[in-house]
Backbone as JSON, one array per atom type, in Angstrom:
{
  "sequence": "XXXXXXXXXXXXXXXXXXXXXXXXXXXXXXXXXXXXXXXXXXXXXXXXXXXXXXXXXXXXXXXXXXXXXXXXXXXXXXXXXXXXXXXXXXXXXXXXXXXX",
  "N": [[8.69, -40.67, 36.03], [5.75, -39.3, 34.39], [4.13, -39.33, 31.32], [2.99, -36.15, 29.32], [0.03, -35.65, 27.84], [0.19, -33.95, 24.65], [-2.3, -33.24, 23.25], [-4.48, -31.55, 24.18], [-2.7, -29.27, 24.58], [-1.59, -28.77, 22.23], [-4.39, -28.75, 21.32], [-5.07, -25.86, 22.24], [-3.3, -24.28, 21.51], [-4.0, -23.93, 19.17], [-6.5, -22.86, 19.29], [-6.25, -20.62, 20.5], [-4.58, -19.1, 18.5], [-6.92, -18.84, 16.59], [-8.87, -17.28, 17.77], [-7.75, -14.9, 18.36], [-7.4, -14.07, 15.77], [-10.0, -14.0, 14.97], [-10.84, -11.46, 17.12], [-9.2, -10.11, 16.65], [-10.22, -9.59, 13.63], [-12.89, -8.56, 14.13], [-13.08, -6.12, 15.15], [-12.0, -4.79, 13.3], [-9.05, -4.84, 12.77], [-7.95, -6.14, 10.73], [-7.26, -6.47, 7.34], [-8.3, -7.92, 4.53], [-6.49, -7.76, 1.06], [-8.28, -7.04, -1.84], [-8.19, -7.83, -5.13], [-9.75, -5.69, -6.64], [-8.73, -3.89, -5.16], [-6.64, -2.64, -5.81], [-7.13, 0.07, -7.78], [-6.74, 1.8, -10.74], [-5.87, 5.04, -10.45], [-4.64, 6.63, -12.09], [-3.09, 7.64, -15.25], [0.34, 7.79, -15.63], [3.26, 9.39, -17.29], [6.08, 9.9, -17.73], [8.78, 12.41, -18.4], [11.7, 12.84, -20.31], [14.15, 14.73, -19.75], [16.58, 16.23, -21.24], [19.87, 17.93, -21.77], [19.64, 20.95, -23.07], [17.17, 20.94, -24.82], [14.25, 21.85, -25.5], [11.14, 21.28, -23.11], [7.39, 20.65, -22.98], [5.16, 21.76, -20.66], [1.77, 21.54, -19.38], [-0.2, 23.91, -18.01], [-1.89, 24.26, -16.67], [-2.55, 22.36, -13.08], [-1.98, 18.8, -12.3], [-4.55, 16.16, -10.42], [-3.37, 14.96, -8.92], [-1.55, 14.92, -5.73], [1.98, 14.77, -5.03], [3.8, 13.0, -2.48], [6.52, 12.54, -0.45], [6.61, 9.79, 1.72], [8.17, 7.65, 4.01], [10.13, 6.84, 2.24], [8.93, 6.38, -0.34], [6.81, 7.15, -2.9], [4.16, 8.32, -2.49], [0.85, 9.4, -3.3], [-1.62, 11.36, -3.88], [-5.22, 11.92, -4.19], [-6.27, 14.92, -5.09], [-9.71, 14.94, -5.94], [-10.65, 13.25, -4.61], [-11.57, 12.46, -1.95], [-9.41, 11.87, 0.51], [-8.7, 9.5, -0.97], [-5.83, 7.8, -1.94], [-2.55, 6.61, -2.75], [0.52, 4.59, -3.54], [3.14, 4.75, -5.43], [3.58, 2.85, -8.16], [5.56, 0.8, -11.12], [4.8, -0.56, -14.16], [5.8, -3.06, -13.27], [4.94, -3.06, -10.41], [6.34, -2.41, -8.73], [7.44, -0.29, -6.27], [8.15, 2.84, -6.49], [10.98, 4.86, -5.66], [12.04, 8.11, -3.33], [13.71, 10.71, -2.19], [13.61, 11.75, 0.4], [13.41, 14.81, 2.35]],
  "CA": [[8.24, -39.49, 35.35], [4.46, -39.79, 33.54], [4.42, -38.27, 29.82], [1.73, -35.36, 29.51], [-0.57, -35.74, 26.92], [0.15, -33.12, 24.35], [-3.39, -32.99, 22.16], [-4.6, -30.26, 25.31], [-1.55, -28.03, 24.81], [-1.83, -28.65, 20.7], [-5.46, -27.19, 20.46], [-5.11, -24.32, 22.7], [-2.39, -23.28, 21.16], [-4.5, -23.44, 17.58], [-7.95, -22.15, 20.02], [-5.35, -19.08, 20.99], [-4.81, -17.96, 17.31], [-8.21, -18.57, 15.6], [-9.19, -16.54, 18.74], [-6.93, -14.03, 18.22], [-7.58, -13.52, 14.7], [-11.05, -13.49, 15.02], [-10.91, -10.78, 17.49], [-8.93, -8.47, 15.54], [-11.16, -9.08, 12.42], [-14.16, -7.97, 14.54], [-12.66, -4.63, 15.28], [-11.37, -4.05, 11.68], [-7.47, -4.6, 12.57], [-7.28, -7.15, 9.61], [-7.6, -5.7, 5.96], [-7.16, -8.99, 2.67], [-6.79, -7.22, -0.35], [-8.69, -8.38, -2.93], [-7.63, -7.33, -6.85], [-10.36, -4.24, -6.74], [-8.68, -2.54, -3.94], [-5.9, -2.08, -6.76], [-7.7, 0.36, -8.41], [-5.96, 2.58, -11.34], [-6.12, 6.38, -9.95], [-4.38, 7.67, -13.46], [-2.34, 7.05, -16.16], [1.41, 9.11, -15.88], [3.88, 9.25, -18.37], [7.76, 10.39, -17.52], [9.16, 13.12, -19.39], [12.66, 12.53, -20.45], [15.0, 15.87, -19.77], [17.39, 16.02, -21.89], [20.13, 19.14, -21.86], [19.81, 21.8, -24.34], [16.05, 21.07, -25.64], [12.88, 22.42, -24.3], [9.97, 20.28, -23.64], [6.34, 21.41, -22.55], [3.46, 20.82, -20.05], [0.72, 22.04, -19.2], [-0.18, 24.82, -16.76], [-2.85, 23.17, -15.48], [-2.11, 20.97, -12.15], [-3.18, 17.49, -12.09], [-5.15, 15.94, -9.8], [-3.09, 14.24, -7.39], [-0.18, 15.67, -5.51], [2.65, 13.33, -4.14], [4.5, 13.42, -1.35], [8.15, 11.16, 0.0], [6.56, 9.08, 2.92], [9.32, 7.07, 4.49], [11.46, 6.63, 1.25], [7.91, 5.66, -1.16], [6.4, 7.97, -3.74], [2.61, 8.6, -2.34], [-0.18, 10.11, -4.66], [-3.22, 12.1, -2.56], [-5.97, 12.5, -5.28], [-7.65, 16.08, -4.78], [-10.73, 15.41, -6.53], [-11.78, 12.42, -3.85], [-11.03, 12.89, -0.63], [-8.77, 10.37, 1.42], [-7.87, 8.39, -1.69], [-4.59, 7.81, -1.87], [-1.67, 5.41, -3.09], [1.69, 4.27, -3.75], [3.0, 5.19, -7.59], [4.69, 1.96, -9.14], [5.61, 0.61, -12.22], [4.74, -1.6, -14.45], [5.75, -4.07, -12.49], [4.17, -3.38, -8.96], [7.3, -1.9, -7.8], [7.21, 1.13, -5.51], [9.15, 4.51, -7.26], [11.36, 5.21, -4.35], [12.23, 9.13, -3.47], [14.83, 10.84, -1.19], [13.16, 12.22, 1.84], [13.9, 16.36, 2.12]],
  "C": [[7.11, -39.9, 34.41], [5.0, -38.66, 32.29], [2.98, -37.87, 29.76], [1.37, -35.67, 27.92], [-0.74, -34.26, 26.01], [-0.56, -32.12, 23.27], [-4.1, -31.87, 23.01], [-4.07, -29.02, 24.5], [-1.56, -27.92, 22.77], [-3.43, -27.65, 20.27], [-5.8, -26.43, 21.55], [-4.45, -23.57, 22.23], [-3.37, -22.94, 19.54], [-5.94, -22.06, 18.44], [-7.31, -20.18, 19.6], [-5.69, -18.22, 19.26], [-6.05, -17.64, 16.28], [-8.64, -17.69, 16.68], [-9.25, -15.18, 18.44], [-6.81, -13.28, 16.88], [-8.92, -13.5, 14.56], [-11.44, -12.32, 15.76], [-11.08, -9.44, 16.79], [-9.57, -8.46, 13.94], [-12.37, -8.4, 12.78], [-13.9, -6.9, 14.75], [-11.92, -4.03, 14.58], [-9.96, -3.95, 11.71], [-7.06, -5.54, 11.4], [-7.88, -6.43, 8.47], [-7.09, -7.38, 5.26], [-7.63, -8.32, 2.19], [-7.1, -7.79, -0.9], [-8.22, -7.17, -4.37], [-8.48, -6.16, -6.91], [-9.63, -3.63, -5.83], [-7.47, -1.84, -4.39], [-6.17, -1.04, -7.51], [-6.78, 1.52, -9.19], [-6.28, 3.76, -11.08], [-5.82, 7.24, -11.35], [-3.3, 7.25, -14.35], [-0.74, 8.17, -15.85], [2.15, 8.71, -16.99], [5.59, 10.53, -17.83], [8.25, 10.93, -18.94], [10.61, 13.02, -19.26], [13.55, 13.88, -20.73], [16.32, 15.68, -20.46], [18.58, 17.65, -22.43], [20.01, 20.12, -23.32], [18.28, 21.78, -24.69], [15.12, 20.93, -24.48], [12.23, 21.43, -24.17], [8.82, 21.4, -22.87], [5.34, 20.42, -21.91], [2.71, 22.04, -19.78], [0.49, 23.15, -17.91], [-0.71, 24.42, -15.62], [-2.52, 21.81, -14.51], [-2.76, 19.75, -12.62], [-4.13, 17.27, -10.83], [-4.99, 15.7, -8.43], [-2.06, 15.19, -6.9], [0.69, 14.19, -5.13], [3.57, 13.95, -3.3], [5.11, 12.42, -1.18], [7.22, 10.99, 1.43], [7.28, 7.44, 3.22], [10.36, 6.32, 2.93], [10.55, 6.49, 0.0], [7.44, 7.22, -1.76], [4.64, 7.59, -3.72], [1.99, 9.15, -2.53], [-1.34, 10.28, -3.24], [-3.98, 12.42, -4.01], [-6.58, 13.78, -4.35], [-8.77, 16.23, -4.63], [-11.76, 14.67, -5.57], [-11.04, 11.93, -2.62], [-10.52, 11.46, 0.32], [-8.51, 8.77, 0.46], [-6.53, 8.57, -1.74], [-4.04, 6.27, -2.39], [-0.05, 5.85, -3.45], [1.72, 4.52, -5.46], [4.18, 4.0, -7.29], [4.71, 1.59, -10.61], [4.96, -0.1, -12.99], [4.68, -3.13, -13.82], [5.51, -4.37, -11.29], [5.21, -2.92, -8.12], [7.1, -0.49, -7.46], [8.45, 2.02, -6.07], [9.04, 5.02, -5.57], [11.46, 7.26, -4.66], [13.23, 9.63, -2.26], [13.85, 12.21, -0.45], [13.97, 13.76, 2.33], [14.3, 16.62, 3.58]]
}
């Protein structure tokens, strides 16, 4: 039995995925985020209901609307068309919602 030489079968297999990821960067299937694509859409602030005492807002809508897409709390700005995002916290965590 001869032993195959396996520096061949080593860079095709690398050929394959630089290939393969160069492809799909040429036809825009790869997105890296870079730290601008974070961009702050608005400031909110959670109003704390509490029984018995009133509180007050404003009549006037805001800007964005949101909507439950697949369990996530997703912001549509109005004012600029096809922005959009995820609402988290402080800490980058996604504000879940229960799906109607």
């Amino acid at each position: 039995m001869t032993a195959r030489n396996p520096i061949p079968l080593i860079l095709t297999a690398i050929g394959s995925i630089a290939g393969t990821v160069a492809v799909l960067g040429f036809y825009g299937y790869l997105h890296f985020a870079k730290p601008e694509d974070a961009l702050l859409l608005a400031e909110f602030t959670m109003l704390k209901t509490v029984p018995g005492e009133d509180y007050r807002v404003s009549l006037k809508p805001a800007d964005q609307v949101a909507q439950c897409i697949d369990g996530v709390l997703v912001l549509f700005d109005l004012q600029q068309k096809g922005l959009s995002g995820v609402l988290v916290d402080d800490s980058k965590r996604a504000v879940r919602c229960n799906p109607s």
